[in-house]
N, C-alpha and C positions, 0 to 999 in steps of 0.2 A: 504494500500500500504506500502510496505517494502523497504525502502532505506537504502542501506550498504554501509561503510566507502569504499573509493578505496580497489583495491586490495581482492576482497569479494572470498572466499571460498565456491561452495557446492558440499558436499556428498551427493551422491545418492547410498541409500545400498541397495542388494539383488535383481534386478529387476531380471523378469521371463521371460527367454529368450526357444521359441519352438524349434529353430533351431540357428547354427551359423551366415544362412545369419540375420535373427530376431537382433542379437546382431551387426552386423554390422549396420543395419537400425537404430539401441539404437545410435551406437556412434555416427553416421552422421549429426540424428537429433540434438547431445548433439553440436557437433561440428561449427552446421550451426546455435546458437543462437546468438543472437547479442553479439557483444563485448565478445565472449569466448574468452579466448587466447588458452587454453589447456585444453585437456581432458585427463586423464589419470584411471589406474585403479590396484589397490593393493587390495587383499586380499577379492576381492567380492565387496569391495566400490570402486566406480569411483568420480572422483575429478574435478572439474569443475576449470578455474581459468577465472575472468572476468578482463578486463582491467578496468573498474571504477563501481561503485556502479547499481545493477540491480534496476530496476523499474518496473511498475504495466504489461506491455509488457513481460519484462523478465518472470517475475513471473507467467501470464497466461500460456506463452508456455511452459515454466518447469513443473507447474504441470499436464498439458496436457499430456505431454510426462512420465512423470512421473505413472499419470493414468491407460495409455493407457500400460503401461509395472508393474503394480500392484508393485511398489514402491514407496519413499517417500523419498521430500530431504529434509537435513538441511543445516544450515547457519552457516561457521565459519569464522567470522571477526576478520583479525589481527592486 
């Protein structure tokens, strides 16, 4: 299990999107995780911001989602 300082960052880059509605489904699911604040997306990576550090919960459903859209996220703690 991964526990991150407040304020936790992840990028999730390249996921592989069939259609636009596909990429709307990507952000709703990113959007409806606990404790996101914001989702956003620059240059192919999308940016998660959580109001306080993710736990073993967060973590199964990210990389679920993450899976299921053949990408991979990382962690940046400020």
């Amino acid at each position: 299990m991964t526990v991150l300082p407040e304020h936790c960052r992840v990028d999730i880059t390249s996921p592989f999107f069939r259609c636009e509605m596909d990429k709307e489904i990507f952000l709703q699911r990113l959007a409806d995780l606990p404790d996101c604040m914001r989702v956003s997306e620059c240059a192919g990576i999308f940016q998660l911001q959580f109001s306080r550090p993710i736990n073993a919960e967060i973590e199964s459903l990210l990389q679920n989602i993450c899976d299921y859209w053949a990408t991979v996220w990382i962690v940046h703690v400020s």
